[in-house]
C-alpha positions in Angstrom: 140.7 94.8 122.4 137.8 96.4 125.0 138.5 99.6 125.9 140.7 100.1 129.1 138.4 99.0 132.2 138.7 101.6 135.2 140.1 101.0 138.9 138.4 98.7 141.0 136.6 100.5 143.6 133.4 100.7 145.3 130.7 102.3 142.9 129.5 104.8 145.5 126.0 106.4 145.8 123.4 106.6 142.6 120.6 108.8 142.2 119.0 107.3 138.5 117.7 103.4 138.4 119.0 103.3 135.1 122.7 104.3 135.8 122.4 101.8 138.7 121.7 99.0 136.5 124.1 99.8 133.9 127.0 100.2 136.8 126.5 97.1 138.0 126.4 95.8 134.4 129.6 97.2 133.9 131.6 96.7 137.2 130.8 93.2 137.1 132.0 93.2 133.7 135.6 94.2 134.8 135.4 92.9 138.1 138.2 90.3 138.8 140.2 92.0 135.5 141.5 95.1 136.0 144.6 96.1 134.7 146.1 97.9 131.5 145.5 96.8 127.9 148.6 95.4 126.7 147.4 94.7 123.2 144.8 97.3 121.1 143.5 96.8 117.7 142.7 99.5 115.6 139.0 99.1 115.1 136.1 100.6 116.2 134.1 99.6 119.3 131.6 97.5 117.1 134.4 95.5 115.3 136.1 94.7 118.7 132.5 93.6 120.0 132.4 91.4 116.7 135.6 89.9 117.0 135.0 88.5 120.2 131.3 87.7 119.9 132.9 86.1 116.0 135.4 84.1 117.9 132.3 82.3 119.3 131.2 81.3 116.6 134.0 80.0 114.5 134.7 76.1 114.7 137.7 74.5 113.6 137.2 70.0 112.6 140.6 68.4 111.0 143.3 66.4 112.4 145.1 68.2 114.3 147.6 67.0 117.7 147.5 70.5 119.8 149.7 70.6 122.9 149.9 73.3 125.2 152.8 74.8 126.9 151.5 76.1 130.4 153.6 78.7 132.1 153.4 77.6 135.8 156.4 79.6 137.1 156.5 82.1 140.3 157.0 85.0 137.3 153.7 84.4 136.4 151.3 84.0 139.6 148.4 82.0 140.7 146.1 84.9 138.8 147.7 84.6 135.5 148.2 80.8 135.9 144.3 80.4 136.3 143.8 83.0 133.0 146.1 80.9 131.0 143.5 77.9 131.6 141.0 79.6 130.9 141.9 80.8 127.5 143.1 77.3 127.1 139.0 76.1 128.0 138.0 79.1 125.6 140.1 77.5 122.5 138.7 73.7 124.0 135.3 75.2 122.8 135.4 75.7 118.9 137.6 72.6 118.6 136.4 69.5 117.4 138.3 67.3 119.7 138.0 63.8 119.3 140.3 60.6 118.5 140.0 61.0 114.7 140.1 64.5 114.7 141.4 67.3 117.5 143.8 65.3 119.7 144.9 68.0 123.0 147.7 67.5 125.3 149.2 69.7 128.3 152.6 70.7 129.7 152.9 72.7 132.9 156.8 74.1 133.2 158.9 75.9 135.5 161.7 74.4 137.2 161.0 71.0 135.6 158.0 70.9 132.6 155.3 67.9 133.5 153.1 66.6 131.3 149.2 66.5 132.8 147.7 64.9 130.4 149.1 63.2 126.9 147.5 63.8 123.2 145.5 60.7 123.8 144.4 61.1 127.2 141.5 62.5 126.5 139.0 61.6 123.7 136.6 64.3 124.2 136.1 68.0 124.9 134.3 67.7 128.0 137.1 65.5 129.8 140.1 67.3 128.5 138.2 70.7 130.0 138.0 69.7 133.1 141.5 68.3 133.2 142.4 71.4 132.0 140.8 73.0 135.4 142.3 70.7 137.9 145.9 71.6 136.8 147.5 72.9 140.0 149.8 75.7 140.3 153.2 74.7 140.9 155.9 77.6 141.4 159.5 77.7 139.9 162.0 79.6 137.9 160.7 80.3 134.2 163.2 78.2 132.1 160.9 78.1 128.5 163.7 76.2 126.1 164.0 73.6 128.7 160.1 72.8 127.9 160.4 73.1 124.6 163.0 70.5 124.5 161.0 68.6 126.4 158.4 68.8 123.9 160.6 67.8 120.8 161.3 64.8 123.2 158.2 63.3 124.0 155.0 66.1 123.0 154.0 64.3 119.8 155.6 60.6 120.2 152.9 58.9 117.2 152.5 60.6 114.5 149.7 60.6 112.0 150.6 60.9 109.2 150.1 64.7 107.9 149.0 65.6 111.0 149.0 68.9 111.7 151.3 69.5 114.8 150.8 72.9 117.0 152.3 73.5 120.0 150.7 77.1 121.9 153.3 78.3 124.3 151.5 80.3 127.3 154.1 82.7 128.4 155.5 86.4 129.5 158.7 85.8 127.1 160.8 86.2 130.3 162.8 82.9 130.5 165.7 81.8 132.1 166.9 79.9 130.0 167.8 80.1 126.0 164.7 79.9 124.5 165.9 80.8 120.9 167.4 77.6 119.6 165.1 75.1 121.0 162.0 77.4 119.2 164.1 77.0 115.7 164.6 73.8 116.6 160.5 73.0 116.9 159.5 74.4 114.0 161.9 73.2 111.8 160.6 69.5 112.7 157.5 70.8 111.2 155.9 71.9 114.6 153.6 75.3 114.0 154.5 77.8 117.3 151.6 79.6 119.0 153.1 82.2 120.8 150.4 83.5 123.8 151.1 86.4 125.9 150.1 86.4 129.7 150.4 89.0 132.6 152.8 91.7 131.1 154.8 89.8 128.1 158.0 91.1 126.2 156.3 91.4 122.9 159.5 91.3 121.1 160.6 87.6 122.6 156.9 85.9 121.4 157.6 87.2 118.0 160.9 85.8 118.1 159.5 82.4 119.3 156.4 82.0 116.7 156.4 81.1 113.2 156.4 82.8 110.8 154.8 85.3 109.4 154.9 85.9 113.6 152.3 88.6 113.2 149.8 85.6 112.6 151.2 83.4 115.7 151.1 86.2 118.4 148.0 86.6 121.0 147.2 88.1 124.1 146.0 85.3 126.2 143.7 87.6 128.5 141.2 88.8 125.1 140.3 85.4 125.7 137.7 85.7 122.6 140.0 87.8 120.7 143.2 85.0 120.8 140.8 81.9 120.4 139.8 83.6 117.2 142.8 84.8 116.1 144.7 81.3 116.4 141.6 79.8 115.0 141.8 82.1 111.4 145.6 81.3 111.3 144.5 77.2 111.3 142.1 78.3 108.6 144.8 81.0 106.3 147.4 77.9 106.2 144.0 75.7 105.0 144.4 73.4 108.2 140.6 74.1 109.2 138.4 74.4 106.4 134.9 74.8 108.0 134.6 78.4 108.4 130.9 79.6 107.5 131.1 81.0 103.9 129.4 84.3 105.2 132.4 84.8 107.8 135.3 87.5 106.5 139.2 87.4 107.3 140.3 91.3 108.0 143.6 92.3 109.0 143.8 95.5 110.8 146.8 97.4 112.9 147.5 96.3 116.4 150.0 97.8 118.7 151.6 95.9 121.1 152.6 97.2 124.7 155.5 95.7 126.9 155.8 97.3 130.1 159.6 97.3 131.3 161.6 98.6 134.0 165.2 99.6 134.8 167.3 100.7 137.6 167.9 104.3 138.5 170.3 106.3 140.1 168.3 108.7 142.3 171.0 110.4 144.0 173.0 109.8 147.6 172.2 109.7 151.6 173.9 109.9 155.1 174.6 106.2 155.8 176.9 104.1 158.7 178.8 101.6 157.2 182.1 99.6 158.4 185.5 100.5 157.2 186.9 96.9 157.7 184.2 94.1 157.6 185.4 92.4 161.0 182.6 92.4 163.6 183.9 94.8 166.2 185.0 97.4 163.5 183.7 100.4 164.6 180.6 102.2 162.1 181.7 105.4 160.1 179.2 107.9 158.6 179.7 108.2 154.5 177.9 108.4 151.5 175.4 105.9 149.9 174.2 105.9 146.5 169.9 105.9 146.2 168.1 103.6 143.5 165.1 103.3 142.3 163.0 101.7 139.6 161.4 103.7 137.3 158.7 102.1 134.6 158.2 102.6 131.1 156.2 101.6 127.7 157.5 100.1 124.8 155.2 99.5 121.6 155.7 97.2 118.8 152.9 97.6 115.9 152.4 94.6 114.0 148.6 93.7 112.1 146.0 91.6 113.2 144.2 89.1 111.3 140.4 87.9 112.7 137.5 86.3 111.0 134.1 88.7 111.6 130.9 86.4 111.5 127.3 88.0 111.1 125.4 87.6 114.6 121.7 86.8 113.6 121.0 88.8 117.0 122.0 92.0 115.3 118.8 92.3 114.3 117.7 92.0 117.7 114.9 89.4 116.9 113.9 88.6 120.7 110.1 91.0 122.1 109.2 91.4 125.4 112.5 92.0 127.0 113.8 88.7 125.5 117.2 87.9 125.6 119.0 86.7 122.4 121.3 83.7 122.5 123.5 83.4 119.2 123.6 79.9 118.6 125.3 79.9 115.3 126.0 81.9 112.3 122.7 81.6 111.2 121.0 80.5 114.0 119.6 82.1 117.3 117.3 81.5 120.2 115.1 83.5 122.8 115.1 83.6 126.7 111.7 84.8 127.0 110.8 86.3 130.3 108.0 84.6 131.8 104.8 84.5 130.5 106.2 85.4 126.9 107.4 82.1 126.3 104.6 81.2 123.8 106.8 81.6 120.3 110.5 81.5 119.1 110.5 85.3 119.2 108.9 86.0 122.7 106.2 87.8 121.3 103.4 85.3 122.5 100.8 86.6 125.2 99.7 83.0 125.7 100.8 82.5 129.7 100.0 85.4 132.3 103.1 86.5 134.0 104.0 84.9 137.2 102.5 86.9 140.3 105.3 88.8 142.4 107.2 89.5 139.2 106.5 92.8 138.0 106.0 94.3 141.8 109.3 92.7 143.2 110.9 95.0 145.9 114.1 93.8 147.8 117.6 95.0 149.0 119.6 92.3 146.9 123.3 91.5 148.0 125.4 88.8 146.0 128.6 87.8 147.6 130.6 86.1 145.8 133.1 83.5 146.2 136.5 85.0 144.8 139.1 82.5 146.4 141.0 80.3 145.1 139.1 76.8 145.1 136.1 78.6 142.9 138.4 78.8 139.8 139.0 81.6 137.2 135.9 79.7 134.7 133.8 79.3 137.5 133.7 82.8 138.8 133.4 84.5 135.6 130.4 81.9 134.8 129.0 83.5 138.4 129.7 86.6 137.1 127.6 86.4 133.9 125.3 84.3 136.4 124.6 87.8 138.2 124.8 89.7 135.3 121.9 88.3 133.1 119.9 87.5 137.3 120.4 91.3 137.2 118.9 92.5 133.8 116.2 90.3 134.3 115.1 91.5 137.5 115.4 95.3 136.1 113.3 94.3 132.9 110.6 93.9 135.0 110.6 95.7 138.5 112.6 98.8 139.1 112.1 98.5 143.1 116.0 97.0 143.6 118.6 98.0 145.4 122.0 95.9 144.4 124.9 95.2 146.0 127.9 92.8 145.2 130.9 91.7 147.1 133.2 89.3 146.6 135.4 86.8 149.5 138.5 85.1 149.9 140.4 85.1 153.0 139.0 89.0 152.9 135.7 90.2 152.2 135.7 93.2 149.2 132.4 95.4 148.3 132.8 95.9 144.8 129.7 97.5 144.5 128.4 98.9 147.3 125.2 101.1 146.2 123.3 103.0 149.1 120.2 105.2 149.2 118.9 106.6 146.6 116.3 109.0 145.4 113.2 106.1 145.5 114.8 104.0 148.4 111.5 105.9 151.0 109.1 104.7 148.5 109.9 101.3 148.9 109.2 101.3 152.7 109.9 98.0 154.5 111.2 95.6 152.1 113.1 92.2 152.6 116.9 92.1 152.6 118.3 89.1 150.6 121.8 87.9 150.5 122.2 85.4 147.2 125.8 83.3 148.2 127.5 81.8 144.6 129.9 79.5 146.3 131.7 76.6 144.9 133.8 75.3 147.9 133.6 74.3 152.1 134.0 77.5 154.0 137.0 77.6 156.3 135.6 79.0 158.8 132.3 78.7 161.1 129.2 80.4 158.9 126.5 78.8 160.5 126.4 80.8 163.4 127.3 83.8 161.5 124.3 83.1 159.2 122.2 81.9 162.0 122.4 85.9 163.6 121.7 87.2 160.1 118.7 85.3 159.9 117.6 86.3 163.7 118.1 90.1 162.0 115.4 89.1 159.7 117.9 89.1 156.3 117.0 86.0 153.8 119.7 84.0 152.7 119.6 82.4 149.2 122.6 79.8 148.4 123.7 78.7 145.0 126.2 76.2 144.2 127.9 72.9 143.9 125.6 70.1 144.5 128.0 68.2 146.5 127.9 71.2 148.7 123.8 71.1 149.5 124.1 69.8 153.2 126.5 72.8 153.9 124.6 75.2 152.1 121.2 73.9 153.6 123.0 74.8 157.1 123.6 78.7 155.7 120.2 79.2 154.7 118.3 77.6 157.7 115.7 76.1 154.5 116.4 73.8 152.1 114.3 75.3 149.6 116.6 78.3 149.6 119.4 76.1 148.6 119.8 76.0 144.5 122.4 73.5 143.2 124.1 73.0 140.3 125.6 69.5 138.7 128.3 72.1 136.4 128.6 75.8 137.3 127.7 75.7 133.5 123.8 75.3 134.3 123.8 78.3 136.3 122.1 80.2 133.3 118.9 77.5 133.9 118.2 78.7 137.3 118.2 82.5 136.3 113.9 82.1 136.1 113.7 80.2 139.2 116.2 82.2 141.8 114.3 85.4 140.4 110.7 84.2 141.4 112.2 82.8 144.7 113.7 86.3 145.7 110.7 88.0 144.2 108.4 85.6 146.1 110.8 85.4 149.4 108.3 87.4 151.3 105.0 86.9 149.5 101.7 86.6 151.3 99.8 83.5 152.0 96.5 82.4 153.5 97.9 82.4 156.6 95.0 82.6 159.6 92.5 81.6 156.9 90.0 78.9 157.4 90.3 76.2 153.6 89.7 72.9 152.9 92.3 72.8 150.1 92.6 69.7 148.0 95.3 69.1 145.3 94.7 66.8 141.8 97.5 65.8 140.1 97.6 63.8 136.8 99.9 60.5 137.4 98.6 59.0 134.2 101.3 58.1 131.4 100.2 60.8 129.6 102.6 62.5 132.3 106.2 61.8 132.1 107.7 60.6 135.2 110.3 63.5 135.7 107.4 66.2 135.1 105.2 64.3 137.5 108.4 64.9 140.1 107.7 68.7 139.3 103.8 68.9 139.8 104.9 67.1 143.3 107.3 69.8 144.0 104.7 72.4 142.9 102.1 71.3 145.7 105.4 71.4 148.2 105.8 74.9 147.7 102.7 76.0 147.6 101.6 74.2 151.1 104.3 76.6 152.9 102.0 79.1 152.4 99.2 78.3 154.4 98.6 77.4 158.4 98.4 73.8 158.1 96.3 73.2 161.2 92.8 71.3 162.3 91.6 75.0 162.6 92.9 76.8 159.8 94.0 75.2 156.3 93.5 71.2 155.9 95.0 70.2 152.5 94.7 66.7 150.7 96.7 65.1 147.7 94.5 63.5 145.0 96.9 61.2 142.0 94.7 59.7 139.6 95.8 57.2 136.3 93.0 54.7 135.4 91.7 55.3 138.8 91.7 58.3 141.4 93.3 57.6 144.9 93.3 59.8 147.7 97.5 60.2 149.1 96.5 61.6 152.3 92.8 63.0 153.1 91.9 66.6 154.4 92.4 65.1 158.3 95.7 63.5 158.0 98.1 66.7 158.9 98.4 69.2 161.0 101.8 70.1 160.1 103.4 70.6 156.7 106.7 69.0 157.3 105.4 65.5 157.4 102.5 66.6 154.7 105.4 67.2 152.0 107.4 63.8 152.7 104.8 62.0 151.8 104.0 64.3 149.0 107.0 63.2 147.5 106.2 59.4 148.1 103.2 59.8 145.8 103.4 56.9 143.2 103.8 57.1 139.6 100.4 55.3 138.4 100.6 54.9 134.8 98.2 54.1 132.9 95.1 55.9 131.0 93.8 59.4 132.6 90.5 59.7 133.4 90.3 63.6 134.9 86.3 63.1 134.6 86.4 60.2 137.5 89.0 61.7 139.3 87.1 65.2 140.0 83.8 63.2 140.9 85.6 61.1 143.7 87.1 64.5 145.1 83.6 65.9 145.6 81.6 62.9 146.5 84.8 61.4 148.9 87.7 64.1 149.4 84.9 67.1 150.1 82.7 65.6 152.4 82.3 65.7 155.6 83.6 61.7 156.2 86.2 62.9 153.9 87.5 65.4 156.8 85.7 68.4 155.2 84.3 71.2 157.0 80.7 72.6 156.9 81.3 76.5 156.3 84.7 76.2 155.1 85.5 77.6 152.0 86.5 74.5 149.6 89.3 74.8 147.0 90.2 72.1 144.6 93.9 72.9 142.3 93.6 70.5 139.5 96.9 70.1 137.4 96.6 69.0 134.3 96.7 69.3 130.2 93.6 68.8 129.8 93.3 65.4 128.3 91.4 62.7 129.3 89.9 59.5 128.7 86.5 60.5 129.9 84.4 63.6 130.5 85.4 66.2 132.7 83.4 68.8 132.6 80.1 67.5 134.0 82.2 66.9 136.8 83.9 70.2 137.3 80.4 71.7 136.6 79.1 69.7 139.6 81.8 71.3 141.6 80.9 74.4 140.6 77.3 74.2 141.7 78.5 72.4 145.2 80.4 75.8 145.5 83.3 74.6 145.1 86.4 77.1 143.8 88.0 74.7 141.1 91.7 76.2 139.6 92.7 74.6 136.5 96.7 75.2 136.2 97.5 73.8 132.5 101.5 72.9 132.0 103.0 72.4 128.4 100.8 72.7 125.2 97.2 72.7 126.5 94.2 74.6 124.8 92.7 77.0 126.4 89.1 75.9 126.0 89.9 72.7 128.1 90.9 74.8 131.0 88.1 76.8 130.8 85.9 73.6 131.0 87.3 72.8 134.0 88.0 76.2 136.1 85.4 78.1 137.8 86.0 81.4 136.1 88.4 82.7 133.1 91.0 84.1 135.9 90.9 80.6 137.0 92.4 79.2 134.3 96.1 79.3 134.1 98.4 78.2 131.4 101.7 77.1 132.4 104.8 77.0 129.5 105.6 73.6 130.8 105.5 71.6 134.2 109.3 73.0 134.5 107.6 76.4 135.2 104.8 74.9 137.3 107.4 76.7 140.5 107.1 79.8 139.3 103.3 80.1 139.3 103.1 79.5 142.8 101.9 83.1 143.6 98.8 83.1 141.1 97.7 79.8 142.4 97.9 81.2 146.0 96.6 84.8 145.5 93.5 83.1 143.0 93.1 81.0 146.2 93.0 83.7 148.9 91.1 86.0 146.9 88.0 83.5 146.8 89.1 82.6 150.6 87.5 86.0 151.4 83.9 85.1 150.3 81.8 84.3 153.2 80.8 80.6 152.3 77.2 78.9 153.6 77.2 76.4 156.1 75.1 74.1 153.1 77.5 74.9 150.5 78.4 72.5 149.7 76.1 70.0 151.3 77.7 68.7 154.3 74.7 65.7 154.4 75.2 62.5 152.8 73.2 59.7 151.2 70.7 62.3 149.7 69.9 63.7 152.7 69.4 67.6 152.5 70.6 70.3 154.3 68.5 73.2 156.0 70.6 76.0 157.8 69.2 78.1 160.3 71.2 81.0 161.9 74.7 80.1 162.7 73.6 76.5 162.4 72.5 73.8 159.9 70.3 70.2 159.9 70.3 67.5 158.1 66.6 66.3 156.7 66.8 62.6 155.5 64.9 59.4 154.8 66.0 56.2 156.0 69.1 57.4 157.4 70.0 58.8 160.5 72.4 60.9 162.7 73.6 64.8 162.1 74.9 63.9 158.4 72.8 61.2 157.6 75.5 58.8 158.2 73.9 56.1 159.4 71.1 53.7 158.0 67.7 53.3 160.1 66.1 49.6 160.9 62.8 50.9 161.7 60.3 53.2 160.0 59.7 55.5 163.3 63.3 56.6 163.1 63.0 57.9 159.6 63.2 61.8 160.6 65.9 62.9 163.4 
């Protein structure tokens, strides 16, 4: 058991960076959980830690029928109702349930016990966890033998063979009803009783109720990690499950047990009225009333605890760089690198540059989070780690954050409200973002309320349910503020991208900049089709950060397969909105890439001046790609280079480095992506390599604006076009008599 959490309150004012990150850590750790620890093992802090962290870890494969008694009574509460499920999802997680192995049923009971779903319902984990979470609460009197009888009835109705049969009753041992017999009854048809406290259980009853020895049938339901791998070393002790790694240790250690109980108490007397005779017109007479009260108190039963321990290979702490380890198995881990470490297991490659924006990120960050009753018990404590590991990875690399966090329901709560502190007037003007975790329709009107918030300058960041983008696209005012989600599980994938969009959320651009910008994209089959989606969305992003105008920034799309072909030319737009729709329309093209072909139609076509291209406008050319091709590429890019051309080289996936240096103008050019997947978050280098060049004054020759050979002489401000046989300011147009040769 963790050590006892403290009250829920605000967290107050912080004067250290480092406390402020490790409250937050904390609070959000015990937010939505507070309350007194019910059940303590005697271990050290490290052993608890490595019990839970074991009992994710242990798996349990044999055949097995596993029904669950649900306590869905009034007694218990929506709150405790929601916990029992998720314990019940927790256990779903290191069973192997399938036909031929783990079969799972569930019984909610009250009043009356229903059965939600049968043993052969559902065949896999997946479905019988989300049946699990659409169990609705449904009130009653707590009558616990009436459910078990209902279980000996019709629980396990096909039996197979020596089939293990468990039955885990989810209860506060305070029934109604006589719950002894029908327990003897249960187990002696050979049923094994689980018996799981919830909310504030009577110890003594659930020891009563197991089997025996009881001390190895009796969890607390809310050490969610604690009771799965508890119940989980029982199945392996009585040799039901036999997979346990062979480097994983039963230990039994003390454990007390805490019931909370209450009685009545005489507190004394007070000056009443009451009647003499109880007939209406009886007239009232002063006397004496007695005065109770309830008064609470502990009892403790000690009994042992028996839990498998399980090396964690990220003990070791394997992961460099600010890495986070993920335990994948006993002997198995993996790495979240932070960007631009992610070039080896360990994080420990410097083979991709960091993501611009990352390291200098400076915002007032404010997560509210939705706490009501549609998001779920899983679901919220998945938004809760969400924040947590959003939160470390901000920290690892920026200090400049200020954090709050509240949570809403019908109410809205600050849980942690942090104000000024000692480096807030260092910051200066910074951007205030509000990230909303939502999994459900708001009741109420938040479009105008999030409408005036945006008017006050604050960003609003959504993340949530996909079936909820329309709403959430309403919220922000932007759809590319909206992050959704097909499981509340894949949260943890969008950790990366929600940090570069907040870091980025007020990141320059080349706004008021003259560019003629054009954008190559590989649409080859040497591109997969969902990858080529993400270069697409890459160019999308980075257009919204320049003044798409005739005057300003003209931008044009270049795919290229076997052949190049131009999506839209450097004239087409003078607004991004319609720009990025047909962005997306690009076509696949399949095929062989030729980069080489590609790069000499964007300077001979795109770049000139028929092309829409502008004489004394600096010219940039973003070329995505891995660097293979079917032909030569770099007399091309070379010829760009010597036209004056600024050519970027942005390399996604496994690339060499010497191929982007072929094609890129300079070294800082040259920027290796981990894998089109993180092409989004190197939005900011592209731009600021971009802008940075954008400053250079450019000739009004460079490069040549004249066609069909003609050359170009500038004088002043101004520049001619000297050709032979052609005629007309850029040479554009052929001459039928020799006189005419020389404008």
């Amino acid at each position: 058991m963790t050590a006892r959490p403290p009250p829920c309150r605000s967290l107050g004012y912080m004067t250290m960076r480092t406390k402020i990150l490790i409250s937050i850590i904390f609070y959000l750790t015990v937010l939505g959980s507070c309350g007194e620890s019910l059940q303590q093992i005697m271990a050290d802090k490290e052993t608890i830690v490595k019990i839970s962290a074991s009992g994710n870890l242990i798996q349990c494969s044999a055949a097995i029928d596993i029904l669950l008694l649900i306590d869905g009574s009034y007694s218990i509460g929506k709150g405790s109702f929601e916990r029992s499920k998720h314990f019940a999802i927790k256990m779903m997680d290191v069973l192997d349930i399938n036909p031929d192995r783990v079969r799972i049923g569930a019984i909610q009971y009250s009043s009356k016990p229903k059965m939600e779903f049968a043993l052969n319902d559902y065949p896999t984990r997946d479905e019988a966890k989300e049946a699990i979470k659409n169990i609705r609460f449904r009130g009653g009197s707590t009558e616990i033998g009436k459910a078990i009888k209902h279980v000996l009835r019709i629980g396990f109705p096909d039996g197979r063979g020596e089939t293990y049969k468990i039955l885990v009753i989810l209860t506060d041992g305070k029934s109604q009803d006589n719950i002894k017999s029908p327990a003897m009854f249960a187990k002696k048809s050979g049923i094994k009783l689980f018996a799981v406290g919830i909310k504030h259980p009577k110890w003594d009853i659930l020891h009563t109720v197991a089997s025996e020895p009881s001390e190895m049938y009796v969890f607390f339901a809310e050490h969610y990690n604690d009771a799965v791998n508890g119940l989980i070393t029982t199945l392996t002790q009585i040799a039901v499950c036999n997979d346990i790694h062979p480097r994983c240790r039963v230990e039994s250690r003390a454990c007390l047990r805490t019931t909370l109980e209450a009685y009545r108490e005489y507190r004394g007397n007070h000056a009443c009225w009451k009647r003499k005779n109880p007939t209406p017109h009886a007239a009232p007479m002063a006397g004496i009333c007695p005065y109770y009260g309830w008064k609470r108190f502990n009892t403790t039963i000690q009994s042992q605890c028996h839990r498998t321990l399980c090396p964690d290979p990220c003990d070791s702490s394997p992961c460099l760089n600010g890495g986070t380890c993920i335990t994948e198995s006993v002997d198995d881990f993996s790495c979240l690198c932070p960007l631009g470490y992610g070039g080896d297991q360990h994080c420990g490659g410097g083979k991709y540059i960091i993501p611009a924006g990352l390291t200098d990120c400076a915002v007032d960050l404010l997560f509210l989070i939705d706490g009501s009753w549609t998001m779920g018990l899983e679901d919220f404590l998945l938004a809760k780690n969400f924040i947590k590991r959003l939160v470390q990875t901000i920290f690892a690399s920026s200090a400049n954050i200020l954090v709050a966090v509240a949570q809403y329901g019908d109410q809205v709560h600050m849980e942690i409200s942090i104000g000024h502190h000692s480096r807030a007037p260092e910051l200066g003007e910074v951007p205030h973002v509000v990230v909303l975790l939502s999994n459900s329709k708001p009741r109420d009107v938040a479009a105008a309320a999030a409408e005036s918030a945006r008017q006050r300058e604050i960003f609003i960041l959504t993340v949530g349910s996909s079936r909820l983008q329309g709403e959430m696209a309403h919220i922000t005012g932007d759809p590319d503020l909206v992050f959704t989600y097909g499981h509340v599980q894949e949260l943890h994938g969008k950790v990366q991208e929600l940090r570069t969009r907040i870091c980025g959320i007020n990141a320059p651009g080349c706004y008021s900049k003259s560019l003629d910008l054009v954008f190559v994209l590989d649409a080859s089959g040497n591109v997969r089709r969902h990858d080529y989606r993400q270069a697409k969305a890459f160019v999308k992003g980075a257009v919204s950060r320049f003044d798409i105008d005739a005057d300003l920034t003209q931008v044009a799309v270049v795919i290229y397969g076997e052949k190049p072909r131009t999506v839209f030319g450097l004239r087409a737009f003078d607004s991004e909105g319609k720009m990025k729709k047909v962005i997306s329309l690009a076509p696949y093209m399949d095929g062989t890439p030729r980069a080489g072909k590609a790069l000499l139609h964007v300077l001979g076509d795109t770049l000139s001046v028929r092309g829409g291209a502008r004489p004394g406008v600096h010219k940039a050319v973003v070329v995505v790609t891995d660097g293979r091709s079917a032909d030569a590429i770099a007399p091309a890019a070379e010829g760009m280079r010597e036209s004056g051309v600024t050519v970027l080289a942005v390399g996604p996936g496994d690339v060499h480095s010497r191929a982007l240096l072929g094609i890129a103008s300079s070294p800082r050019l040259a920027i290796p992506v981990p894998s089109y997947e993180h092409l989004k978050h190197y939005t900011n280098n592209v731009v600021h390599a971009i802008c940075k060049d954008v400053r250079a004054s450019v000739g009004l020759c460079v490069p040549n604006p004249c066609l069909n050979g003609g050359v170009c002489v500038q004088k002043n401000r101004s520049y001619s076009c000297q050709c032979e046989g052609w005629g007309g300011v850029h040479c554009e147009r052929r001459l039928s008599q020799q006189a005419d040769l020389w404008p």
